[in-house]
N, C-alpha and C positions, 0 to 999 in steps of 0.2 A: 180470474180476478174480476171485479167491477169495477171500470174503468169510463171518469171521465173526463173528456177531451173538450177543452174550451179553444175555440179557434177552429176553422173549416178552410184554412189558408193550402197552401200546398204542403207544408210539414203535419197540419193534423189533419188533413184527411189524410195522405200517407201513412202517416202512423195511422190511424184508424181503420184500413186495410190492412194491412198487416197484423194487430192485436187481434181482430176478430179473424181472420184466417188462423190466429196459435189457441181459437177457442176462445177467447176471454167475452166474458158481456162489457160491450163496449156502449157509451151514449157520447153525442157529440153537439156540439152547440156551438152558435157563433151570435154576434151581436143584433140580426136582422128575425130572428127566428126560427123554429123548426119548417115551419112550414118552405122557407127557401132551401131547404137539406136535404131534398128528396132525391135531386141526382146523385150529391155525397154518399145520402144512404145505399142506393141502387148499385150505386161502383164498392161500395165499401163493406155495408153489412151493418155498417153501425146506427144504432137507434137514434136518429135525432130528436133532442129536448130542449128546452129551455138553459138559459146560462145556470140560475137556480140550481134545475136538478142534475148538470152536469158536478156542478160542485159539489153537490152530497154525493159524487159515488164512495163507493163502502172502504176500496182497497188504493187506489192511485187517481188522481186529477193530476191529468198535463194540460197547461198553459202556453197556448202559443199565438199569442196574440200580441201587438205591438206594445209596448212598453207606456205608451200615452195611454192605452186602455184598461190599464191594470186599475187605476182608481175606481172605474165603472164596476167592475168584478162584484159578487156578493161577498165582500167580505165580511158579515155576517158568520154565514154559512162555511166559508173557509176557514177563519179565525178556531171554531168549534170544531173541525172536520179533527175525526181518527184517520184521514187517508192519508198516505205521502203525495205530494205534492212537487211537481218537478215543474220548473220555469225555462222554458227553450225558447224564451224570448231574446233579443240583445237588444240595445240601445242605442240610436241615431238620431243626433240632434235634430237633422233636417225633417224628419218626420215628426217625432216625439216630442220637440220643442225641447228647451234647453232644462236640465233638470241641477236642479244644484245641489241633492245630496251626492246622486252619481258623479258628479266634474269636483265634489269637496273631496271626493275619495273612498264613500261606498262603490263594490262592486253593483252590478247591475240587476242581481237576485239578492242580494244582499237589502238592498232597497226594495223589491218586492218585496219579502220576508215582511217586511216592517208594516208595508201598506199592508197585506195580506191579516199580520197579524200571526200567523204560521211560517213554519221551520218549510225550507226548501230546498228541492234538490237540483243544482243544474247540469243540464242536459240536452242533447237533440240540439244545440246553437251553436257548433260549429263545423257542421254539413252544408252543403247548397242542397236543398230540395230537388233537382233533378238526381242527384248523386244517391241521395236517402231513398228516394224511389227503382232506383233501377239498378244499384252497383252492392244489394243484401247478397250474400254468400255462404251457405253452409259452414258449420263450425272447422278449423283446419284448412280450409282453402285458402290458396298462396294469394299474399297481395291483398288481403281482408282491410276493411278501410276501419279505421279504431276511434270511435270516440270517448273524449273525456267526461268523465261525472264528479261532479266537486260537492262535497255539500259536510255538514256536520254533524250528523246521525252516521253510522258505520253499517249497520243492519240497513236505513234505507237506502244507501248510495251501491248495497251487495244488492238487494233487490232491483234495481231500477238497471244495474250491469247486468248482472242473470237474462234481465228482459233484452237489452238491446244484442244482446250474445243472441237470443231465441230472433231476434229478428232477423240478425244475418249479420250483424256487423262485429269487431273486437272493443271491447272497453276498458277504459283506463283509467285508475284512480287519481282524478283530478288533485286531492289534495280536500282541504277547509273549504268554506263559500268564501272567503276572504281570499284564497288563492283564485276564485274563478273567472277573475278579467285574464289571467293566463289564456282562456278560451273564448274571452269577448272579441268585436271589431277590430282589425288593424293588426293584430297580434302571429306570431308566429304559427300557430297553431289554429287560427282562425279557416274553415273551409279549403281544407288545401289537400282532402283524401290522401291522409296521408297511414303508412301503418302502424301497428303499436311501438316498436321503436323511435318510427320517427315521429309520430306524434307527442311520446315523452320528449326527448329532445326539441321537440318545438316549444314545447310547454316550458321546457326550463333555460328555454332559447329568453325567451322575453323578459323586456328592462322596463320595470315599473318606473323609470324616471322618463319613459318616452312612452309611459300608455299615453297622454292628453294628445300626443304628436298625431300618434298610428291611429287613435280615433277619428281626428281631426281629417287625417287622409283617407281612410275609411267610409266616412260619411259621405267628403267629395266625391269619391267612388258611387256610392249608390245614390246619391242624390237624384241624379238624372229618373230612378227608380222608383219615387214617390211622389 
């Protein structure tokens, strides 16, 4: 596939080492330029481009970049894109500033979606990035860590599982994008390597009358972090 990666944070170059290890043409881009992408490239493989042409690749663009930068995005070129489109961002007030679609009751891709202007799929946002990087495992190995994929296309949410299977990890059908704060900050299910089992059960662990609580503590949590 042509694959491209907006963000060079520790979850897309990660992924970006890995996609092009299963073969795929990968480009990767972040907010400062190609030209600062050279070590990413060197560890990774992947081409570094322009935000631009990361967003027109042909078959899949993942987003992993802070939730306050999605408005800078070309959504232009998004809006238009034939590719699926996966959002492994979350949402943190302390960082991102306070957003009043997300705190009135959109999910966190739900609201991308919208800025975007394209359908999305989410994904990659409830791993820690040390875990994403070092704990992939051949398909059938015991203790496989599973992530959730939520989104409202059935064809791209099977696509985008197939891939993080091929990466190493188990995936599990999230549900609608409207189900996918199930997978945001604060929540059950939120970075907790857990397996397919439990990671369902985390998922349907959680009480949307206490998401505003568990983000709220969430945030406190990583604040120290931004």
């Amino acid at each position: 596939m042509e694959i491209g990666i907006i963000g060079a944070g520790n979850i897309g170059s990660t992924l970006a080492g890995y996609l092009t290890n299963l073969g795929h043409q990968v480009t990767i881009a972040n907010s400062r330029g190609p030209e600062s992408l050279s070590e990413i490239a060197a560890k990774t493989g992947a081409t570094p481009v322009t935000t631009q042409e990361a967003a027109g690749a042909k078959d899949l663009v993942i987003i992993a970049i802070p939730d306050k930068a999605i408005v800078e995005l070309p959504t232009d070129r998004l809006s238009a894109s034939k590719a699926i489109v996966v959002d492994a961002g979350n949402y943190y007030p302390s960082r991102d500033g306070r957003n009043a679609a997300i705190e009135g009751g959109l999910t966190d891709s739900e609201w991308v979606a919208q800025v975007l202007g394209h359908p999305v799929i989410k994904a990659f946002n409830n791993i820690v990035a040390p875990s994403l990087a070092s704990k992939a495992f051949p398909t059938g190995s015991p203790n496989r860590i599973a992530l959730s994929v939520a989104g409202n296309d059935e064809r791209e949410k099977q696509v985008v599982m197939e891939l993080i299977d091929k990466i190493g990890f188990d995936a599990i059908d999230g549900g609608a994008l409207s189900e996918s704060w199930r997978q945001q900050p604060g929540e059950p299910a939120y970075c907790q390597d857990l397996d397919k089992d439990a990671l369902k059960a985390a998922l349907q662990k959680a009480d949307i009358s206490k998401r505003a609580e568990n983000l709220a503590q969430a945030d406190e949590i990583a604040r120290p972090y931004f």
